[in-house]
Every structure is written in structure tokens, then in C-alpha cells.
C-alpha positions as a Markdown table, in Angstrom:
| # | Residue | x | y | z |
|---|---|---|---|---|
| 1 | Unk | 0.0 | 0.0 | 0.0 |
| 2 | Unk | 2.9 | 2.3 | 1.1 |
| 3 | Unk | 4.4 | 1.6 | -2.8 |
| 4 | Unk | 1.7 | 2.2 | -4.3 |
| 5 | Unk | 1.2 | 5.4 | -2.2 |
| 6 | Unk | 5.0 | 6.3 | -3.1 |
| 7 | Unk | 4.0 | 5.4 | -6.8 |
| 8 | Unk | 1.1 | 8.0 | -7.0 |
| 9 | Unk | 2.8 | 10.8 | -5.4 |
| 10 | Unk | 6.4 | 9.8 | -7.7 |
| 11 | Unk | 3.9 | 10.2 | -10.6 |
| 12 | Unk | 2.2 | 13.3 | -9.6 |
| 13 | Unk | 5.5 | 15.2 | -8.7 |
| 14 | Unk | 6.7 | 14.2 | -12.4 |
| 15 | Unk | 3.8 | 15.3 | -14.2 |
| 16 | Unk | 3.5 | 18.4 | -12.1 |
| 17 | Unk | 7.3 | 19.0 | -12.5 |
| 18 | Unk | 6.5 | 18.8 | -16.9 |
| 19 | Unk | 3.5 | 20.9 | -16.9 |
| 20 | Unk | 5.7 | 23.5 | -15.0 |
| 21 | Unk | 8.6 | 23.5 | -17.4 |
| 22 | Unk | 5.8 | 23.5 | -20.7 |
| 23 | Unk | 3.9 | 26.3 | -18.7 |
| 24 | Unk | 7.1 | 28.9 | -18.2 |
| 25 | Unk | 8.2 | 29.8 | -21.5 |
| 26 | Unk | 9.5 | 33.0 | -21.3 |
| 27 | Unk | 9.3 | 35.3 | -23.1 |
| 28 | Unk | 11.6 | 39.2 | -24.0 |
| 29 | Unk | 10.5 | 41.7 | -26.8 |
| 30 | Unk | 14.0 | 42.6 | -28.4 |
| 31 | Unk | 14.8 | 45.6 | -30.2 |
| 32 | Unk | 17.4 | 46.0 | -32.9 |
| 33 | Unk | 20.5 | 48.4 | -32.1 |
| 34 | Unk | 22.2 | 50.8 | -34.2 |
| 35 | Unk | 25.2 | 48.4 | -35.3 |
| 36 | Unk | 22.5 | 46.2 | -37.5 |
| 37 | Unk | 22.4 | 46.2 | -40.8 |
| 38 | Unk | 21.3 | 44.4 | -44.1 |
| 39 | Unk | 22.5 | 44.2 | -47.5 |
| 40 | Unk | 23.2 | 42.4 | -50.5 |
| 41 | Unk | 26.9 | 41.3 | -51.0 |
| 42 | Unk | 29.5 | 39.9 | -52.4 |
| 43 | Unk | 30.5 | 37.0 | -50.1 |
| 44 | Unk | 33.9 | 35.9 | -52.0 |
| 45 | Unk | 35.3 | 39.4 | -51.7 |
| 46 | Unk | 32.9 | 40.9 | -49.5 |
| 47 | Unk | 31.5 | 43.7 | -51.4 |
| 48 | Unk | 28.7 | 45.1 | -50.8 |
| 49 | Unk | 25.9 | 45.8 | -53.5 |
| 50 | Unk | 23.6 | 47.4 | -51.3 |
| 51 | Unk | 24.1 | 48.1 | -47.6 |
| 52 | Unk | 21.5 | 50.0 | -45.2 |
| 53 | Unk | 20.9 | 50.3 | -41.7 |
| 54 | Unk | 17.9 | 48.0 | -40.4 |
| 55 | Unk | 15.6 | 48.6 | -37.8 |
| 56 | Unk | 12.9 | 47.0 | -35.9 |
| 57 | Unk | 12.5 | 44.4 | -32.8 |
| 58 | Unk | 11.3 | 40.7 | -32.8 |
| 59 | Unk | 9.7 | 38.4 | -29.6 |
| 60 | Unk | 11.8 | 35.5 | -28.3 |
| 61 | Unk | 10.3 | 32.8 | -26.3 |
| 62 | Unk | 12.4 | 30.0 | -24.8 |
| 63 | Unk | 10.3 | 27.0 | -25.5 |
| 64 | Unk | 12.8 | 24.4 | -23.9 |
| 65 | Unk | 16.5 | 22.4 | -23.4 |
| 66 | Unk | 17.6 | 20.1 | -26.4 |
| 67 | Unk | 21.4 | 18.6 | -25.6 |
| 68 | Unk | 22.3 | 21.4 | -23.6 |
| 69 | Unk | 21.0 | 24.1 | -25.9 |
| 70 | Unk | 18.3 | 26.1 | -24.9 |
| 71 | Unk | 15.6 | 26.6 | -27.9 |
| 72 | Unk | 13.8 | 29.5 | -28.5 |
| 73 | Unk | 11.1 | 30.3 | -30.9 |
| 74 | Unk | 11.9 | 33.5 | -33.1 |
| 75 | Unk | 8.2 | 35.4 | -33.2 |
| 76 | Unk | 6.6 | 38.8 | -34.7 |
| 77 | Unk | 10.0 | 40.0 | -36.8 |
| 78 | Unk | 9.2 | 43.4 | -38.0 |
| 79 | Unk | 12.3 | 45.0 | -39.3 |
| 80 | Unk | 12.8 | 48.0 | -41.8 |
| 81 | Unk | 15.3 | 48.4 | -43.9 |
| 82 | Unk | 16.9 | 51.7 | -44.5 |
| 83 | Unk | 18.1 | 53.8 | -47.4 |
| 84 | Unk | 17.3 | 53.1 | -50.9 |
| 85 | Unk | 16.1 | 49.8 | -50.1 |
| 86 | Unk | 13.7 | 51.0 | -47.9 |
| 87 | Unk | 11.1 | 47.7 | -47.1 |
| 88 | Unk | 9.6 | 45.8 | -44.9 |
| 89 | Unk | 11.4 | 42.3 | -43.3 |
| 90 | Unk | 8.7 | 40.3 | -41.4 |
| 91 | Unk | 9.1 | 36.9 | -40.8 |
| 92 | Unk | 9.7 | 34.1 | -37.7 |
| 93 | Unk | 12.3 | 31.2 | -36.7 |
| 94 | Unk | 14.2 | 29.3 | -34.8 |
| 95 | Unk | 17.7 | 30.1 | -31.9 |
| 96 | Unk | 19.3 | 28.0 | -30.2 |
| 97 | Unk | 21.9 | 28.9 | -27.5 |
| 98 | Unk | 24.2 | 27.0 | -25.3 |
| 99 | Unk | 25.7 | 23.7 | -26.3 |
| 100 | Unk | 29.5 | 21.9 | -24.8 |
| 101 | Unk | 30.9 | 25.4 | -24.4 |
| 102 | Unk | 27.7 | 27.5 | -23.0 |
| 103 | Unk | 29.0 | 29.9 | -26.0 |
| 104 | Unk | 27.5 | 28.3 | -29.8 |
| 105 | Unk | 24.5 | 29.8 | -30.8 |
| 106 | Unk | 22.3 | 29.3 | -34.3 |
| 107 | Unk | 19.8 | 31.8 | -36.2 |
| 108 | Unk | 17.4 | 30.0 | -38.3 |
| 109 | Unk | 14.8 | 32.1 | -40.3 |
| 110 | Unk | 12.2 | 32.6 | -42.7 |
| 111 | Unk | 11.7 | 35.8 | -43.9 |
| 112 | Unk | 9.3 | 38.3 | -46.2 |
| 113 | Unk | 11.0 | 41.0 | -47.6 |
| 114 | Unk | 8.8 | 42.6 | -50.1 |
| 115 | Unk | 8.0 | 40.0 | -52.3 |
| 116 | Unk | 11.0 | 38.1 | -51.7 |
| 117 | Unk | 11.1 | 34.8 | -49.1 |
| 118 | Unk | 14.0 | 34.3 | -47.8 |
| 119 | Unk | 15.3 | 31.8 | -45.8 |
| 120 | Unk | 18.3 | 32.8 | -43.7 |
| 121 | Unk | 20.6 | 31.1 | -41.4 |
| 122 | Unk | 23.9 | 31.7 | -39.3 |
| 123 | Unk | 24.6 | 28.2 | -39.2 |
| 124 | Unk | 26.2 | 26.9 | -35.7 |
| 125 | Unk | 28.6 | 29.9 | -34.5 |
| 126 | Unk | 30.1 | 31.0 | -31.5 |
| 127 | Unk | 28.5 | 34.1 | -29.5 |
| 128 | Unk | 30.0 | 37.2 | -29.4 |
| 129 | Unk | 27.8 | 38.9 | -26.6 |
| 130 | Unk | 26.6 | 37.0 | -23.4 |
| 131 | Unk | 22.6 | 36.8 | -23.3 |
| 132 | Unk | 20.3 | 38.7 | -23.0 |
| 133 | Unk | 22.7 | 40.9 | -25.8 |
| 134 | Unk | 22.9 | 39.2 | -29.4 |
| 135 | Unk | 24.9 | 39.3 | -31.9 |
| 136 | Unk | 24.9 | 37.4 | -35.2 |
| 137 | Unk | 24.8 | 37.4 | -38.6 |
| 138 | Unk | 22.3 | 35.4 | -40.9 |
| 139 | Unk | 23.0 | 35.4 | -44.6 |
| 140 | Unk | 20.7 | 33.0 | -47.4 |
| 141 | Unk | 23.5 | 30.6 | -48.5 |
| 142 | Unk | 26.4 | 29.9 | -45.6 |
| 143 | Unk | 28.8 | 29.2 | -49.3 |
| 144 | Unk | 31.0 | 32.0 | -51.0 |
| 145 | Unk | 28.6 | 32.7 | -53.5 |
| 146 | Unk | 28.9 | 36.0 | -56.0 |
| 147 | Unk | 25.4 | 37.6 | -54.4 |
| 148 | Unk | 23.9 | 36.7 | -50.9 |
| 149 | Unk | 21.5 | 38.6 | -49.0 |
| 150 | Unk | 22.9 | 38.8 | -45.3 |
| 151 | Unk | 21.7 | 40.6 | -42.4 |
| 152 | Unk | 23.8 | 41.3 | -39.4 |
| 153 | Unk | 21.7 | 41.5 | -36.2 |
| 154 | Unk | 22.4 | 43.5 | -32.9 |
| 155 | Unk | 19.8 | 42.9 | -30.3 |
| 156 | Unk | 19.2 | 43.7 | -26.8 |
| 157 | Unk | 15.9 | 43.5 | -24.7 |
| 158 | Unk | 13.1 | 46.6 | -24.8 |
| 159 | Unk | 13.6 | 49.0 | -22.6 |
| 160 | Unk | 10.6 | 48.9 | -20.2 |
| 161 | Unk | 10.2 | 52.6 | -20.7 |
């Protein structure tokens, strides 16, 4: 009686300790910073084509642990691009964060920019900035290719003012 009592309670305590870890996903509104950009380069020699500033915040939301990575989903992108390729980026995706060193981090996207889908990726890097800060770049093809579409992001929570 005292197992099965034991059994029960062992049960409950897991259960309870899953719902709790599906429950807290949390959740920070980020805000690009000046030193982001996006443009349209040259990736052998690494010219650019077009370069402007690029503006605008996105949602992350850690959704869990996956060999020592933390995952978090990428929501509500809304970027501008600056300059004379003034448009709107919108999109969601995929980070990941953590790994053997604590330090590798990967930017998976899919984006709308104008008409244009893009799907964007840093591939598995290691961090520049501890977190909450980002840093990272996401391009459409991680090869030396004559024109890629890259977009170097600089993040850091909103401000609660």
C-alpha cells in the first residue's frame, strides 16, 4: 500500500514538475540596435551591393532544453530596412543557445522582404555577446557565392520605458 502510495505521489510530482517546465516559456521583446544592418553582397570578396541600416524588434520565447542548448522560438519579426532599399522584413524562426561550451549559438529564419522569401541562417557559431545581448549574422546561403542577402543583427531587450 505504502508503494503504491509512493507510486502515486512519484507520478504526480513528475507530471506536475513537466507541466511547469511546458507552462514557463519565457518570453523578451528585443529591439534591434544601431550596429545592425542588411545588404546584398558579395560573399567571395565581400563587397557590398547594397548596404542599409535595419531597424525593428522581434519576440523570443524559450520553449525548452535540447542537448544542452536552450531553444527558442523567433516570433513577430518586423524589421525596416533603411536607405534606398527602404522595405519591410517580417518573418519568424528558430535560436538555439548554449551547447558543450555554453558559447554556440544558431539563427534559423524565414523571412518576407517585399516579395522576396528568404530563408536565412547563421549556421552553428560561436556568440560574441553574453545573453540577453545578441549578436549574429544570418545570410541565405552559408557558401562563398557572388550575391547573398545577409543581415547582421544586434539585439538587446526593450527597454521597459
Amino acid at each position: 500500500m505504502v508503494r503504491r502510495q509512493l507510486l502515486v505521489l512519484s507520478i504526480a510530482v513528475s507530471l506536475n514538475a513537466g507541466m511547469g517546465v511546458a507552462s514557463a516559456q519565457e518570453e523578451h521583446r528585443y529591439e534591434l540596435t544601431s550596429e545592425s544592418w542588411f545588404g546584398v553582397v558579395c560573399e567571395l570578396c565581400y563587397c557590398p551591393d547594397t548596404m542599409a541600416e535595419l531597424r525593428g524588434r522581434f519576440l523570443l520565447r524559450e520553449t525548452g532544453k535540447e542537448n544542452g542548448f536552450r531553444i527558442f522560438d523567433v516570433l513577430e519579426v518586423e524589421w525596416r530596412t533603411g536607405g534606398g532599399t527602404q522595405g519591410a522584413v517580417t518573418g519568424s524562426g528558430t535560436f538555439r543557445h548554449g551547447g558543450p561550451s555554453g558559447r554556440r549559438q544558431q539563427l534559423e529564419l524565414e523571412l518576407r522582404l517585399g516579395d522576396e522569401e528568404l530563408h536565412v541562417t547563421s549556421g552553428p557559431v560561436e556568440a560574441e555577446l553574453d545573453l540577453p545581448r545578441l549578436a549574429i549574422q544570418v545570410e541565405t546561403s552559408l557558401k562563398p557565392t557572388c550575391r547573398d542577402t545577409v543581415f547582421f543583427l544586434s539585439a538587446r531587450p526593450e527597454s521597459a520605458d
